[in-house]
C-alpha positions as a printed NumPy array, in Angstrom:
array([[ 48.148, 126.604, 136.49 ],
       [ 50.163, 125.745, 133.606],
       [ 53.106, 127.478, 132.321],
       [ 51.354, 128.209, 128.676],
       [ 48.107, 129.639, 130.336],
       [ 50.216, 132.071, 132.338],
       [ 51.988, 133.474, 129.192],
       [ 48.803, 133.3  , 126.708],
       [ 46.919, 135.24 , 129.721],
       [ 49.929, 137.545, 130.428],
       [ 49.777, 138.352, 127.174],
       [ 45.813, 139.357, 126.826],
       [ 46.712, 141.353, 130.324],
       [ 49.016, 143.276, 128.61 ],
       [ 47.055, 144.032, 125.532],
       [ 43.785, 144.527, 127.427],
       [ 45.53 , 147.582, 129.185],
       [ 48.624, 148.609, 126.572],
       [ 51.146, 147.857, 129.222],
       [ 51.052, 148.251, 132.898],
       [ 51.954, 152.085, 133.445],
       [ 50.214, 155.685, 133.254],
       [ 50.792, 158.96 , 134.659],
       [ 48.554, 160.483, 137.089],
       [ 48.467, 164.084, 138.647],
       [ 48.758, 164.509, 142.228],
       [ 46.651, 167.789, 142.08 ],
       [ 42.826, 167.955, 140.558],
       [ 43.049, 170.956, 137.421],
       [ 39.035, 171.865, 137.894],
       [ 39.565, 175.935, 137.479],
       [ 41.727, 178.513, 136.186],
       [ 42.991, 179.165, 139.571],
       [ 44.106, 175.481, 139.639],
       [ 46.148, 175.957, 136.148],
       [ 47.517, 178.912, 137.506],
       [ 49.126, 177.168, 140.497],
       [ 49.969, 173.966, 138.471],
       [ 51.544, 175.91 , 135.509],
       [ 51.834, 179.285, 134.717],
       [ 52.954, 182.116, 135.811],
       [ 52.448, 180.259, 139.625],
       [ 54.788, 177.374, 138.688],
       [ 57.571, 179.811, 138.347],
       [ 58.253, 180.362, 142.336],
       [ 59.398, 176.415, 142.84 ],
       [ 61.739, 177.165, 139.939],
       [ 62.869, 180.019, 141.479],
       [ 63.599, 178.12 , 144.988],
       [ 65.332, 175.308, 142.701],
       [ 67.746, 178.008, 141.589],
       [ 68.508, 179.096, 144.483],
       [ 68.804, 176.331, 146.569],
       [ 69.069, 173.021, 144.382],
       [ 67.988, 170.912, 147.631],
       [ 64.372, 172.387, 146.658],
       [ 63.868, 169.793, 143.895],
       [ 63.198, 167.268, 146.929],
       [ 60.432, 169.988, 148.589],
       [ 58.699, 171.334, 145.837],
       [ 59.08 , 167.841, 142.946],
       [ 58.416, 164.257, 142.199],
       [ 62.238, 163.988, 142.76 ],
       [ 62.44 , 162.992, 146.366],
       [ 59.743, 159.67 , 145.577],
       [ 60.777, 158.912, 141.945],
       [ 63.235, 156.15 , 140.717],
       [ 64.586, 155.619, 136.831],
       [ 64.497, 152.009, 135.753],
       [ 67.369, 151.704, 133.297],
       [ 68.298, 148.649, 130.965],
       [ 69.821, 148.103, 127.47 ],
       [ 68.267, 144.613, 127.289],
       [ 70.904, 142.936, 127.057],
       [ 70.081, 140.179, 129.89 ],
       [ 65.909, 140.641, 130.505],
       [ 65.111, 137.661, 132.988],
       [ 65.584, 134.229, 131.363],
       [ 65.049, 135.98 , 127.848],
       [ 68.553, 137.161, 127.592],
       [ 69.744, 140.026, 124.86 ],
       [ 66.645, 140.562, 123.649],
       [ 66.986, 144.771, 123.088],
       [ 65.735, 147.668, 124.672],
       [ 61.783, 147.147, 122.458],
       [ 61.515, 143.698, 123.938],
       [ 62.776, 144.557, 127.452],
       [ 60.242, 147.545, 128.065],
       [ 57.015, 144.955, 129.768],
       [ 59.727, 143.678, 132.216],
       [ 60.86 , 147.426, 133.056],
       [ 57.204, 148.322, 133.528],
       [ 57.049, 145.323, 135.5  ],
       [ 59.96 , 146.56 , 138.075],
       [ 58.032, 150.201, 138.307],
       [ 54.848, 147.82 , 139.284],
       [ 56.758, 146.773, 141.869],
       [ 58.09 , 149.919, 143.146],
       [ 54.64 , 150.926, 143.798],
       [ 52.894, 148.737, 145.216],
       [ 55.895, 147.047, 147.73 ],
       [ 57.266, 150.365, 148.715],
       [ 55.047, 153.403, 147.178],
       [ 57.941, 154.282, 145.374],
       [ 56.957, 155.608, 141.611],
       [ 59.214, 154.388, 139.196],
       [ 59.776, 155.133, 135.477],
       [ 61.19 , 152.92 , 132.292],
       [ 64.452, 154.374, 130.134],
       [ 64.993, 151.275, 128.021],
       [ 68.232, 152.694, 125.857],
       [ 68.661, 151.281, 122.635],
       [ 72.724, 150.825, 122.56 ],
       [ 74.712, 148.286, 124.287],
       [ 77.631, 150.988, 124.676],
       [ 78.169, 151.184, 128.196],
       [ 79.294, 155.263, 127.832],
       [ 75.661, 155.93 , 126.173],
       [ 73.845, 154.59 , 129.088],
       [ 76.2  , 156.311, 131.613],
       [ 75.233, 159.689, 129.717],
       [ 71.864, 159.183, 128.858],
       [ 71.509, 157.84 , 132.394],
       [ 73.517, 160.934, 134.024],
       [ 71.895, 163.13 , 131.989],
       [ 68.514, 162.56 , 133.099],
       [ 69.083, 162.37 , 136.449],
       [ 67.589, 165.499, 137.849],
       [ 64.446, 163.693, 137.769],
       [ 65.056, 160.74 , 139.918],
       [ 65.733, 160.407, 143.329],
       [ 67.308, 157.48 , 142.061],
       [ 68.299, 155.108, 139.992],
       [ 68.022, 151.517, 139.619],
       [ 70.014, 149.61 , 136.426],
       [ 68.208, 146.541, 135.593],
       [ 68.528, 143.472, 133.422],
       [ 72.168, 144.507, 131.909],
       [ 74.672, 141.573, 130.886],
       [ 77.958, 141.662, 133.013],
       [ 80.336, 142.775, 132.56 ],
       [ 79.311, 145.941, 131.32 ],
       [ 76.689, 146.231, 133.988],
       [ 79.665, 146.633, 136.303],
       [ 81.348, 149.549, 134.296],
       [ 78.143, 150.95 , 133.739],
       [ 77.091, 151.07 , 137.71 ],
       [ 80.595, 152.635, 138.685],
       [ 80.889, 155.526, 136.555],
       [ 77.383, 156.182, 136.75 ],
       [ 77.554, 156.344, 140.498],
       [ 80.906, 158.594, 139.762],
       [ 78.666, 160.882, 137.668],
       [ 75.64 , 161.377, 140.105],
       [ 74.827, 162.429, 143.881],
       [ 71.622, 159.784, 144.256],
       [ 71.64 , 156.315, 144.532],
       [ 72.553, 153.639, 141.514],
       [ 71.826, 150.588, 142.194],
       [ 71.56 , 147.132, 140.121],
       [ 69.376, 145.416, 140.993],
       [ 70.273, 141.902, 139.773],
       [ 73.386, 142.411, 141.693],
       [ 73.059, 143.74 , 145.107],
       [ 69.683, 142.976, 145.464],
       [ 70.276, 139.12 , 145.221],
       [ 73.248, 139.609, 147.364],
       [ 71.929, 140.491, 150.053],
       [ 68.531, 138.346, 149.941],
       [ 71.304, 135.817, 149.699],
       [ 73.278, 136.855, 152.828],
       [ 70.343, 137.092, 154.898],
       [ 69.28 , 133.541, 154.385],
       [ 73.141, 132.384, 154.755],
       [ 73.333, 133.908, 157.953],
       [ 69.808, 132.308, 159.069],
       [ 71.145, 128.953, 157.435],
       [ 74.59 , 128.964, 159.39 ],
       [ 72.658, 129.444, 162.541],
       [ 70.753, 125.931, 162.109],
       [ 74.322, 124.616, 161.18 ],
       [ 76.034, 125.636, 163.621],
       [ 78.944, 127.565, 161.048],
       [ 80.439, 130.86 , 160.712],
       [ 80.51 , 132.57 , 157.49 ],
       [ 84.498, 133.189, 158.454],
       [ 85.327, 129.5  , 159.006],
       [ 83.451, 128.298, 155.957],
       [ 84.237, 126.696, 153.074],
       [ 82.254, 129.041, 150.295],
       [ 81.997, 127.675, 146.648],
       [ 79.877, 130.47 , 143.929],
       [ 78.687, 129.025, 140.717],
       [ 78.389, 132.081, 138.391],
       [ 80.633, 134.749, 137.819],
       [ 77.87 , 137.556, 136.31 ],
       [ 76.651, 140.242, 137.877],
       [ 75.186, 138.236, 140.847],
       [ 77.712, 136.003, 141.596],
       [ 79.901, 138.701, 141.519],
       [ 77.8  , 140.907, 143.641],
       [ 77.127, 137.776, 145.818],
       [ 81.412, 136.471, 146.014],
       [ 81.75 , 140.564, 147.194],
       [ 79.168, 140.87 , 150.142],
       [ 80.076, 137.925, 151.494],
       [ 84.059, 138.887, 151.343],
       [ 82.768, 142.549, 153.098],
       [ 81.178, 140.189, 155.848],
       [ 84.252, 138.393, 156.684],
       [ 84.024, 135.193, 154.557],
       [ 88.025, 134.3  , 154.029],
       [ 87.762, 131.202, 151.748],
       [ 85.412, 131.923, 148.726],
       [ 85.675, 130.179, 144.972],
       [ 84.289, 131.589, 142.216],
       [ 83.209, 129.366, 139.352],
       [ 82.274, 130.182, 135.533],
       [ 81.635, 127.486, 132.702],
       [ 85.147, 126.962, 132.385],
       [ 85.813, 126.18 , 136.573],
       [ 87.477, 127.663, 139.64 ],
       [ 88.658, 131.563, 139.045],
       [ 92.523, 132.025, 139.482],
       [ 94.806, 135.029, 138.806],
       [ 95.954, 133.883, 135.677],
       [ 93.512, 131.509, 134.285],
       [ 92.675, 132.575, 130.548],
       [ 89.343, 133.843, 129.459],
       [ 88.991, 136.206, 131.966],
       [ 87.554, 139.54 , 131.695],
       [ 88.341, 142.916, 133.509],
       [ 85.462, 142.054, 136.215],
       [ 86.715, 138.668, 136.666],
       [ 90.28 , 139.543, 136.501],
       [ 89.606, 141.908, 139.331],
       [ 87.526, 139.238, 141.355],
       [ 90.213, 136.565, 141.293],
       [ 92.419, 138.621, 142.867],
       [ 90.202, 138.58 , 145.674],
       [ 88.959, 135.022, 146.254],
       [ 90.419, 131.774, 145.865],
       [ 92.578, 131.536, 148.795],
       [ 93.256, 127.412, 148.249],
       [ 94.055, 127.732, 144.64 ],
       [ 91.832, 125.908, 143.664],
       [ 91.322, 124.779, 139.891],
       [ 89.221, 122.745, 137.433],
       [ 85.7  , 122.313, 137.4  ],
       [ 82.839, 123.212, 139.975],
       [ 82.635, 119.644, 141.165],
       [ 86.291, 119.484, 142.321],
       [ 85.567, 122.811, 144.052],
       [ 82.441, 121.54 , 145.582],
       [ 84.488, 118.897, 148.322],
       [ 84.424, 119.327, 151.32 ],
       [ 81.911, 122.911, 150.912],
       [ 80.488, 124.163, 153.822],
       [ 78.023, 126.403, 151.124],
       [ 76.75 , 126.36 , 147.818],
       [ 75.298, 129.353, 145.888],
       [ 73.849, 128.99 , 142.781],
       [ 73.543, 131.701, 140.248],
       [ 74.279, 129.69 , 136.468],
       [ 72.47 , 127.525, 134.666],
       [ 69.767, 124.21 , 135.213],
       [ 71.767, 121.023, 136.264],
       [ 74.887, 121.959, 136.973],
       [ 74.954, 119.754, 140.787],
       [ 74.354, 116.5  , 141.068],
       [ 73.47 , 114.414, 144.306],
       [ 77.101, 113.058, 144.419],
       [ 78.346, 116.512, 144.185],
       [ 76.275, 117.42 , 147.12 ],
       [ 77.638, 114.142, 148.987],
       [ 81.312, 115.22 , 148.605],
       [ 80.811, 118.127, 150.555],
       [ 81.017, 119.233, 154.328],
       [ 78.266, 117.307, 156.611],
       [ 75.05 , 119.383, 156.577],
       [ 75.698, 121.475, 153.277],
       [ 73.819, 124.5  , 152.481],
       [ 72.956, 124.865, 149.032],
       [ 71.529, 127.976, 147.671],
       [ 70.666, 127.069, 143.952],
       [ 69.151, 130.132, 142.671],
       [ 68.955, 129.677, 139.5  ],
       [ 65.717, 130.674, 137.439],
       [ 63.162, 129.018, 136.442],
       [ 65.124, 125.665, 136.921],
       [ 67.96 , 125.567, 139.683],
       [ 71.272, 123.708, 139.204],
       [ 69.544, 121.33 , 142.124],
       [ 65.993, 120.65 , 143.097],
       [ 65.314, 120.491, 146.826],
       [ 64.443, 117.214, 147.136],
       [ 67.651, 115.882, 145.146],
       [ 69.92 , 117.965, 147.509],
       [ 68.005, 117.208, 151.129],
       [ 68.108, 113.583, 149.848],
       [ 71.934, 113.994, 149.372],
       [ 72.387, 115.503, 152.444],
       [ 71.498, 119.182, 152.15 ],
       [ 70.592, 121.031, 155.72 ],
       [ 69.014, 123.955, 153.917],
       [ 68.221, 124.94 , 150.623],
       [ 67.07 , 127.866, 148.749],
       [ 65.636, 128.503, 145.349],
       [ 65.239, 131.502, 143.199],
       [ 60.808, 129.838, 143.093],
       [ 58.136, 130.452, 144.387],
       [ 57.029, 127.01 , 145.017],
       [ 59.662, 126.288, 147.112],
       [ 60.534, 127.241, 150.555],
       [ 63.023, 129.506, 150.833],
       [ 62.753, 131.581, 148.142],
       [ 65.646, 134.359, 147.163],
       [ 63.044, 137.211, 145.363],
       [ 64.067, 140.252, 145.063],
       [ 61.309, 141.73 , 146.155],
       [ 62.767, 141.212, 149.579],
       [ 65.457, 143.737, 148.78 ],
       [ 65.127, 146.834, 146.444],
       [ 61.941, 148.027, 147.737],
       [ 62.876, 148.534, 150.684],
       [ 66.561, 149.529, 150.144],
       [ 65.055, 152.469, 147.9  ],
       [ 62.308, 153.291, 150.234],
       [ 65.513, 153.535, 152.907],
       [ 68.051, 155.338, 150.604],
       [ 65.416, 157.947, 149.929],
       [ 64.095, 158.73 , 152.531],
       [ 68.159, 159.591, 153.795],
       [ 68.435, 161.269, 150.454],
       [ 71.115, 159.106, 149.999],
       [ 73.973, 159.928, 147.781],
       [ 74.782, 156.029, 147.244],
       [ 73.587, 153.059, 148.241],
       [ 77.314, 151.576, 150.097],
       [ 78.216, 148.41 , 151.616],
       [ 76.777, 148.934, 155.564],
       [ 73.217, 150.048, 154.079],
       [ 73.329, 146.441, 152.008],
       [ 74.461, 144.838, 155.502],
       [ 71.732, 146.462, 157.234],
       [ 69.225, 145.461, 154.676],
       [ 70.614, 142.069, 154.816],
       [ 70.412, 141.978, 158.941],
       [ 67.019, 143.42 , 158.991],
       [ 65.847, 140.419, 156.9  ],
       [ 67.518, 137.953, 158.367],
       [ 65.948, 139.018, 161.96 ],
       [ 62.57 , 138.994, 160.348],
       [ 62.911, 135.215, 160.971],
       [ 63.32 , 135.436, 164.827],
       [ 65.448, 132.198, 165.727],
       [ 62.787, 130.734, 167.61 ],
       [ 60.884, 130.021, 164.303],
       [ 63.756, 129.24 , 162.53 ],
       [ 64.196, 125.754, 160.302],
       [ 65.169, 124.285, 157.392],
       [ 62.391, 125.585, 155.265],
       [ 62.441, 128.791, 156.979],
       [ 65.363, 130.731, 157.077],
       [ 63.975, 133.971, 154.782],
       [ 60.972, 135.767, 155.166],
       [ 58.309, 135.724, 152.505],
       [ 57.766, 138.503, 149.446],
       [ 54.335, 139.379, 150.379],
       [ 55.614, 139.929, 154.761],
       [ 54.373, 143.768, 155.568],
       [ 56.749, 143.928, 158.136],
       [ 59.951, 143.459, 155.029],
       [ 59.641, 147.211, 153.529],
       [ 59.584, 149.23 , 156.722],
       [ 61.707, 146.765, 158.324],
       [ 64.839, 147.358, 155.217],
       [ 64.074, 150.71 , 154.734],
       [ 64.684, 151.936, 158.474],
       [ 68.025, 150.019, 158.675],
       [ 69.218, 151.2  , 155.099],
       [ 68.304, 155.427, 155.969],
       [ 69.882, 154.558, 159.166],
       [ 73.459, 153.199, 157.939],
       [ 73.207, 155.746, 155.45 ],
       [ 73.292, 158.258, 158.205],
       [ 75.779, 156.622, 160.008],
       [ 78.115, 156.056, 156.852],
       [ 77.798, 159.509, 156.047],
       [ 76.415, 159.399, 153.006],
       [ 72.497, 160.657, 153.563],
       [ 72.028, 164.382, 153.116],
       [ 69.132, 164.454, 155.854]])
C-alpha cells in the first residue's frame, strides 16, 4: 500500500470516529439501586476504606489497571516539536496499544508547556489516578530531568517509553545476535549513534549488563569528558563511556566495531563504514522510517545481523515488544518503579522467546503480534520487582 493512501485513510479513520478513545463503565446503571451503589450515598464506603487505608485505591478503583500517557510534544514520532494539540492522535494511539497488547487502560495528558517543572507537577499531581505512568514522545534532554524527579515525586512506576523501552528490545536482540557471533557483550567493541533519549537509555543498559567499551556518538562525533556542546545528560554520559578516547566522527569510531546501534538520522553508514569494522558486524540501525543502513547494503558489506526500527524487515526493534508487558508486570507487583533488573528481565524474557535452536540471522527477536511476548515480560518484570524490593505485593 502506498505511503499517501495510509495517511489520507488514517486520516478519514480518525474523523470517521473523532479519535480513537472513549470511556466505558464497568458496571450497567439500569435502576436506582444501581445509582445508589455506583454513586451516592453507597459510593461513600470505598472512600471511607481509601482513608483509612490508602492501599484501598488498588481494591476498590481503576487505579491498580490504569496508566497516564504524558507528553509535551516536543518529539511526537518522526514529526518532532509539534505541541501538545498535534501530539494528542499519537497519545491516543499509545492508550490503543495498552489495551489491546496488555489490557492495560491507558489515558492521554498532553501538557501544553515545554517546562520540565510543569510536567513534573501536573504529572505528580495527578497521580492518584494511575497505577502508572508512562512519559512519551518528550525531546531529551528534558525527558531525562523530567523522568527523575517525577519518579522522586511518586510511589508507581514512570517510565519513558522511547527510552527504556527501545533499550531493552535492543538488548534482547544483541544478546540473540552475539550468540550467532560467537561475542560477549563484555569483550565487544560497542559504537551508539545518537545521544537522545534512546541512545542514552540504550549506551546505559548495556553499561548495567557489563559492556566495558561503549562510544557514544552525536552529530558532532565520539562523546568525551570535555568535548564542547555538551549538555548536562551528555556531560553525565561521557563520564561513563568512552574508555579508548576516542574522537572525531562516527566513521572513525566505527573500525574495528564489534556492534552498531542506530538511533539518529537516514544515511549516516555507508558500506565502507560497515567494511572497516570487526568480521561479522552487527548493526542495529533503528532509525525510523529510514535507517542510517538498509539491510541489504550492510549484509552485502559484511553485516552478520541486522535490525531495523520496520516492519518490513526482519528483525524489527517495536516497542510493542516492551512496555506492554513491562506495565502489565510492574502492576501487577504494584511496583513503586520500574529499576534496572525488571528491564533485564524484560530484556531476557524476550530474548529466550527465540529459543537458540531457531535462532538466525533474520531471527534473533520475536515478532509484535507473538501471544506468548506480554505474559512472557510481564511475569519476569513482577518477579524482579519482587526480588529488587520494590513491588508492594
Amino acid at each position: 500500500m502506498a505511503k499517501e493512501s495510509i495517511y489520507e485513510e488514517a486520516l478519514a479513520l480518525h474523523r470517521k470516529h473523532r479519535g480513537k478513545l472513549r470511556v466505558e463503565s464497568k458496571i450497567d446503571v439500569n435502576t436506582m439501586r444501581d445509582l445508589a451503589l455506583v454513586y451516592t450515598p453507597g459510593v461513600a464506603e470505598p472512600c471511607r476504606a481509601i482513608e483509612a487505608e490508602r492501599e484501598e485505591l488498588y481494591e476498590v478503583t481503576s487505579k491498580g489497571n490504569m496508566v497516564a500517557v504524558i507528553t509535551d510534544g516536543t518529539a511526537v514520532l518522526g514529526l518532532g516539536d509539534i505541541g501538545a494539540d498535534a501530539s494528542l492522535p499519537v497519545m491516543e494511539g499509545k492508550c490503543v496499544l495498552f489495551k489491546r497488547f496488555a489490557g492495560i487502560d491507558a489515558f492521554p495528558i498532553c501538557v501544553d508547556s515545554t517546562d520540565p517543572d510543569t510536567v513534573v507537577e501536573v504529572a505528580a499531581l495527578t497521580a492518584s489516578s494511575f497505577g502508572g505512568i508512562n512519559l512519551e514522545d518528550i525531546a531529551a534532554p528534558n525527558c531525562f530531568e523530567i523522568e527523575r524527579k517525577l519518579q522522586a515525586k511518586t510511589d508507581i512506576p514512570v517510565f519513558h517509553d522511547d527510552q527504556h523501552g527501545t533499550a531493552v528490545i535492543a538488548m534482547a536482540g544483541v544478546w540473540n545476535a552475539m550468540k550467532i557471533t560467537g561475542r560477549k557483550l563484555k569483550e565487544s567493541k560497542i559504537v551508539v549513534s545518537g545521544a537522545g533519549a534512546a541512545g542514552v537509555a540504550i549506551t546505559k543498559l548495556m553499561l548495567s549488563e557489563g559492556a566495558e567499551n561503549v562510544t557514544l556518538c552525536d552529530r558532532r562525533g565520539a562523546i568525551f569528558p570535555g568535548r564542547d556542546h555538551l549538555n548536562w545528560a551528555k556531560e553525565e554520559i561521557a563520564g561513563m563511556t568512552n574508555p579508548e578516547g576516542m574522537q572525531g566522527s562516527l566513521e572513525g569510531c566505527l573500525k574495528g566495531a564489534d556492534l552498531f546501534l542506530g538511533v539518529s538520522a537516514p544515511g549516516l553508514v555507508t558500506r565502507e563504514m560497515v567494511r572497516s569494522m570487526a568480521d561479522d558486524p552487527i548493526l542495529f540501525a533503528m532509525a525510523n522510517p529510514t535507517p542510517e543502513i538498509y539491510p541489504d547494503e550492510a549484509r552485502e558489506a559484511g553485516a552478520a545481523v541486522v535490525a531495523t526500527g520496520r516492519s518490513d524487515f526482519p528483525n524489527q526493534v517495536n516497542n510493542c515488544l516492551g512496555f506492554p508487558g513491562i506495565f502489565r508486570g510492574a502492576l501487577e507487583a504494584r511496583a513503586t518503579t520500574v529499576n534496572e533488573p525488571m528491564k533485564l528481565a524484560a530484556a531476557k524474557a524476550l530474548a529466550e522467546l527465540v529459543p537458540e535452536a531457531e535462532l538466525r540471522p533474520d531471527f534473533v527477536i520475536p515478532e509484535p503480534l507473538d501471544e506468548r511476548v506480554v505474559p512472557r515480560v510481564a511475569e519476569a518484570v513482577a518477579a524482579a520487582a519482587r526480588e529488587s524490593g520494590v513491588a508492594r505485593r
